[in-house]
BAKOL-636616 format. One record per residue (C-alpha): x negated, z negated, y; residue number from 1. Coordinates in pm, 1 decimal. Layout:
# residues N
- xx,zz,yy,i
- X,Z,Y,NUM
...
//
This chain:
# residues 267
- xx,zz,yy,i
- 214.7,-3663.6,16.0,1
- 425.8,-3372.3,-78.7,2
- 491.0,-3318.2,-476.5,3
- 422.4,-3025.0,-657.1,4
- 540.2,-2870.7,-992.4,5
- 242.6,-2854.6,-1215.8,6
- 292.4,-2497.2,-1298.9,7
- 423.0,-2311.5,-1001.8,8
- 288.4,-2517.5,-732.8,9
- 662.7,-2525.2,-533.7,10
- 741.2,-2891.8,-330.8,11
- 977.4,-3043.3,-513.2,12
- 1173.6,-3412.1,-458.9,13
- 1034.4,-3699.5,-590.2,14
- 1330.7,-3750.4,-881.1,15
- 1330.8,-3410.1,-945.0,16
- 1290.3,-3420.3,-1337.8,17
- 1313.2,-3020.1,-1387.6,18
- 1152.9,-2788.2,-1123.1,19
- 1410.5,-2559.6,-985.2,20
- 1197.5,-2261.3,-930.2,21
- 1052.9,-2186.4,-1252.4,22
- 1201.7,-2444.7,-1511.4,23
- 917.3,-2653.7,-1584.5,24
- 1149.7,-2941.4,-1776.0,25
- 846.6,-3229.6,-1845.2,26
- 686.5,-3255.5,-1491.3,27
- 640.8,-3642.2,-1514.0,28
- 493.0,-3574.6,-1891.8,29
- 267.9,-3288.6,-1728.8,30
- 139.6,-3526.9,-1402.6,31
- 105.5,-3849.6,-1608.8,32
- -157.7,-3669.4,-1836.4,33
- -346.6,-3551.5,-1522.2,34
- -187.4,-3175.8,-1500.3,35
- -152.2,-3121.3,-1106.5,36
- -156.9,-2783.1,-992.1,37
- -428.3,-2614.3,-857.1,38
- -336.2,-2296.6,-618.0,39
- -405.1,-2086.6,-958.5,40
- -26.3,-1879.9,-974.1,41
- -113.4,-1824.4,-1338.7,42
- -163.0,-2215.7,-1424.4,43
- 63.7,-2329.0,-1781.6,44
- 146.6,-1956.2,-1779.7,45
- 109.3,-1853.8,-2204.0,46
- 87.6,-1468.3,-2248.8,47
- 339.9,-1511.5,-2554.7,48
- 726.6,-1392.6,-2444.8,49
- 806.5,-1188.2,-2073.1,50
- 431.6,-1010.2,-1954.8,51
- 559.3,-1004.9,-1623.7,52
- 565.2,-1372.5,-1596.5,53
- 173.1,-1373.4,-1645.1,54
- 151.3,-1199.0,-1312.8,55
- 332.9,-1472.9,-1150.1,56
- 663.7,-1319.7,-1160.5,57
- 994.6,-1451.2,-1308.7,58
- 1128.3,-1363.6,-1675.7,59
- 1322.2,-1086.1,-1504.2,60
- 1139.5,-836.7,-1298.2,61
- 1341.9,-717.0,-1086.1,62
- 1392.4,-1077.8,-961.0,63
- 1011.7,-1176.5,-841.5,64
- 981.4,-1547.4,-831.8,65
- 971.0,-1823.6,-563.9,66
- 566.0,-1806.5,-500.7,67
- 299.4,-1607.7,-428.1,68
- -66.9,-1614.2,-589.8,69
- -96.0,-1898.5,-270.5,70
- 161.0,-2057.7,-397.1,71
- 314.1,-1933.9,-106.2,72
- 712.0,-1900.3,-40.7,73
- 820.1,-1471.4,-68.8,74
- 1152.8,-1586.3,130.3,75
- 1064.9,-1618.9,476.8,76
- 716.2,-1619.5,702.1,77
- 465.3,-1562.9,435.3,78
- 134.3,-1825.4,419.1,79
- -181.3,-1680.5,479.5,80
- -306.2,-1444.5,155.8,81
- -310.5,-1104.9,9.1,82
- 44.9,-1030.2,-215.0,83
- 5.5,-1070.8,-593.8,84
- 253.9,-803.5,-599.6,85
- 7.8,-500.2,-600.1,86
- 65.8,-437.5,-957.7,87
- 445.2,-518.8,-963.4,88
- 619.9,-301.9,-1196.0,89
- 893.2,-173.5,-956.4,90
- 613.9,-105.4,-703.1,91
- 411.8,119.6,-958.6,92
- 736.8,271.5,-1086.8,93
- 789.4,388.9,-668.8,94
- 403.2,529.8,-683.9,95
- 486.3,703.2,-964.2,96
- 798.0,864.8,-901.7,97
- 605.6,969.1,-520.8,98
- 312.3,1101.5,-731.7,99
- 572.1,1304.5,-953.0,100
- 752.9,1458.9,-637.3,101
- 401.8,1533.7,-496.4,102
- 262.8,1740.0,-781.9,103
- 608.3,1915.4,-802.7,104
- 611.0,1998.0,-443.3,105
- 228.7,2091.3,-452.5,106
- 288.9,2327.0,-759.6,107
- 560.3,2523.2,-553.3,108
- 347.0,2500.2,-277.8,109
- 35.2,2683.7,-405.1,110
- 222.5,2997.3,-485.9,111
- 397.4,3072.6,-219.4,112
- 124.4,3276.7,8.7,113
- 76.5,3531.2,-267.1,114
- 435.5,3541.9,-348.2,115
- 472.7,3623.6,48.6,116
- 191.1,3845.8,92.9,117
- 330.6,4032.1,-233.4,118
- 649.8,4088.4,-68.5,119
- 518.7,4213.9,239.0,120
- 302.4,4467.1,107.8,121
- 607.6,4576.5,-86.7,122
- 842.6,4603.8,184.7,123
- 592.7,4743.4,479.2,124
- 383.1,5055.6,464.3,125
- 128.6,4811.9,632.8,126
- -64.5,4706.5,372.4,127
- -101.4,4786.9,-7.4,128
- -2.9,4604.1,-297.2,129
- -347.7,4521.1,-402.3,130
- -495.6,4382.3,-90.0,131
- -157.1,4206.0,-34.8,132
- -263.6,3994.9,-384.6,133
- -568.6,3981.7,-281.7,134
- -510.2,3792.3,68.0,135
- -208.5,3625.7,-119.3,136
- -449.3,3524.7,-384.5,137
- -747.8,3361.7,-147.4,138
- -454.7,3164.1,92.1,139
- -305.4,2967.4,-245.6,140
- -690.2,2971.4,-344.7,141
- -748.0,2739.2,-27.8,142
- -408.2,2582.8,-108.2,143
- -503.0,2428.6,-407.4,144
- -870.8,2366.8,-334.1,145
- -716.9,2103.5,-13.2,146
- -454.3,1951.9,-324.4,147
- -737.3,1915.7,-554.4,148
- -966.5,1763.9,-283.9,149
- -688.6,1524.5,-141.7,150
- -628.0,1409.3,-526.2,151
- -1005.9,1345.9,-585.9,152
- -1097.3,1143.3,-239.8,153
- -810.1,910.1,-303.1,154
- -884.4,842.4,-668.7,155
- -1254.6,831.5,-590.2,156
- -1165.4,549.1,-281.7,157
- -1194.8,179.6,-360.6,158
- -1004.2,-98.4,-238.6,159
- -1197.2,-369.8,35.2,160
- -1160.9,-619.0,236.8,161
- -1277.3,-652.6,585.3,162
- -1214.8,-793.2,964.0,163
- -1112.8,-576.4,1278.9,164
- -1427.2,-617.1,1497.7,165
- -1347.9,-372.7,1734.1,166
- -1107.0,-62.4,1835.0,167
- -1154.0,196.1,2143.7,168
- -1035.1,550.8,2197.2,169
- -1228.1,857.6,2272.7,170
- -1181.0,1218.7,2367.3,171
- -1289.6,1472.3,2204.4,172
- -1347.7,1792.4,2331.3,173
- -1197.6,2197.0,2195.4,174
- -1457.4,2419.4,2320.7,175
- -1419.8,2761.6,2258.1,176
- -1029.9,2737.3,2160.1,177
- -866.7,2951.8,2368.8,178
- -512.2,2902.3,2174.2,179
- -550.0,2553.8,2245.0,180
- -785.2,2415.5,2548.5,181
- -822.0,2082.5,2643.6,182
- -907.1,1780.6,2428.6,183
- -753.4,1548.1,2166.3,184
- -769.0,1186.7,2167.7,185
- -942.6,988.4,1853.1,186
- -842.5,659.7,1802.6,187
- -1118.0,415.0,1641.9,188
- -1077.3,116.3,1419.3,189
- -1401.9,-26.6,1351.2,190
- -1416.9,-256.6,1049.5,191
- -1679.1,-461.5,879.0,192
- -1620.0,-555.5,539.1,193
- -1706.1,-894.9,329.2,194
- -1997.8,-728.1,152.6,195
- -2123.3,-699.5,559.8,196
- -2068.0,-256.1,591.3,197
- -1945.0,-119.3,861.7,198
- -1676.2,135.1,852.4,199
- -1495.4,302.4,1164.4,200
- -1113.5,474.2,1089.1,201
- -1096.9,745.5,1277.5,202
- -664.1,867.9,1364.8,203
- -638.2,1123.0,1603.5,204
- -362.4,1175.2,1828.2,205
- -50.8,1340.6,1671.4,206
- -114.9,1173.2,1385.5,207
- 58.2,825.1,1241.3,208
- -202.7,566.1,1390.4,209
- -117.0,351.9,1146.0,210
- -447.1,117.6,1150.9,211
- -520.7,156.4,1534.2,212
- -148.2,11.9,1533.4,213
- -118.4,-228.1,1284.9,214
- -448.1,-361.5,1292.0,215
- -587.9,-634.7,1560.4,216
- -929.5,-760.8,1650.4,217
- -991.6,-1046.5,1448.5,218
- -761.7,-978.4,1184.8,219
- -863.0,-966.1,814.1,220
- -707.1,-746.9,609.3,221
- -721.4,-538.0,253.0,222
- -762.9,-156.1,219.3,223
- -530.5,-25.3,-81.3,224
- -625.1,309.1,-124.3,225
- -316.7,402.3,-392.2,226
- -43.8,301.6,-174.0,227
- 105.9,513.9,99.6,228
- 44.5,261.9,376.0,229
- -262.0,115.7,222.5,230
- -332.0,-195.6,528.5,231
- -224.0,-494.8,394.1,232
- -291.9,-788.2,663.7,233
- -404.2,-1138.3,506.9,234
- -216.8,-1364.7,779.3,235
- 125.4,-1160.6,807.3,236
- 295.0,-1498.4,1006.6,237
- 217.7,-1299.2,1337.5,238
- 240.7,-905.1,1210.5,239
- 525.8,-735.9,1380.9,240
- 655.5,-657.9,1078.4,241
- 553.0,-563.0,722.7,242
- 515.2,-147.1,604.7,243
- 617.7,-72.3,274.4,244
- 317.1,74.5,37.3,245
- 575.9,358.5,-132.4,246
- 768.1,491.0,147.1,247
- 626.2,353.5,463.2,248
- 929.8,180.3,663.7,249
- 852.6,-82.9,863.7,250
- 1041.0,-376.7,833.1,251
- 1094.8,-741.2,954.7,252
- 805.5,-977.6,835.5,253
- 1079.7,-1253.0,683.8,254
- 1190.6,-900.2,443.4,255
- 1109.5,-950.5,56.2,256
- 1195.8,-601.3,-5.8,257
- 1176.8,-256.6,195.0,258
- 1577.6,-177.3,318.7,259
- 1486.6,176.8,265.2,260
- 1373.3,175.8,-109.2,261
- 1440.2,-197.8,-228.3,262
- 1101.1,-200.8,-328.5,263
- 896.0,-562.7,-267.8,264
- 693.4,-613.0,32.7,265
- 353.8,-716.0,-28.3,266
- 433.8,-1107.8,41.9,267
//
């Protein structure tokens, strides 16, 4: 029977009188009074000293530890389990930063039809100045009525968990476009979740199909509706590869951080 440090749950060798993965220095003490660990990545973990290290991460944290909330390895194929890294630091410093650049772009953004529509009437005999503002004023109107209802569904979504049951396409049909006959091609992930709902995630084509993609019959997975790429699979051992939550780069499942942004893979 494999032995395991009381506190962080790693295999360690039988003479082993100090765990090497998180310091633990009276292991025989710990086991002889009946202190075995249990799975819980917080077991022997005091609040006093480093915060992070209550989360299940190392003193330093922009070093994460050996194990996961499973007491799974990071290095390497990950064990079945969702990450305990969804409130990492360095991953809600990323969000952040993304949020940041969004509201800065979406601020420049807004403006910019009645700035154009301003200039126009100014510079063409076409139309006046005041029904330049006007149409200038109802286009960054609609603007920021699509940034304020993007920022309000998100915030308003909840996190789940649920299993792929199914997935099938479907065409849908553009009647009465003339610009653009034909039909477009909706891709369907349908989901139940652990509280027994159904949900179907509709992509369409053009778009990233990022569940119809990542997701497979029979898996389980977690929705996380504040990251970027919010699918986060509970067996990742046969994923073809993990997406980072900030800046959505794919990358090899035995990865512990994204090699676009260093920031930590869900693992």
């Amino acid at each position: 029977m494999a032995r395991h440090c009381p506190v962080c749950g790693n295999v360690i060798d039988d003479n082993m009188q100090v765990c090497a993965y998180c310091g633990t220095s009276d292991i025989n003490d710990q086991q002889a009074a009946g202190q075995y660990y249990t799975g819980d990545p917080y077991q022997g973990m005091v609040m006093e000293g480093d915060p992070y290290r209550n989360q299940g991460y190392s003193e330093d944290p922009y070093e994460p530890s050996g194990f996961s909330g499973y007491g799974a390895v990071r290095q390497g194929i990950p064990a079945p389990g969702f990450s305990d890294r969804v409130e990492h630091p360095e991953i809600r410093a990323a969000l952040k930063k993304n949020r940041k650049a969004s509201g800065i772009f979406g601020l420049i953004l807004v403006p910019l039809p009645m700035i154009g529509f301003l200039i126009y009437s100014l510079v063409s005999d076409k139309m006046e100045v005041g029904r330049g503002l006007l149409y200038g004023g109802i286009v960054s109107g609609i603007f920021l009525i699509f940034a304020i209802f993007g920022l309000t569904r998100n915030r308003a979504a909840k996190t789940y968990d649920a299993d792929v049951i199914d997935k099938r396409t479907r065409q849908i049909y553009r009647s009465g476009n003339s610009d653009n006959p034909g039909s477009v091609t909706e891709y369907v992930t349908i989901v139940k979740t652990l509280a027994g709902k159904k949900k179907k995630i509709v992509e369409r084509e053009g778009s990233r199909l990022w569940a119809y993609s990542y997701l497979n019959i029979g898996d389980r997975f977690r929705y996380h509706p504040q990251f970027s790429f919010p699918y986060e699979l509970y067996d990742k051992s046969h994923a073809d590869g993990i997406y980072c939550v900030c800046c959505q780069a794919r990358n090899p499942v035995t990865s512990d951080r994204c090699s676009k942004c260093n920031v930590p893979l869900l693992k």
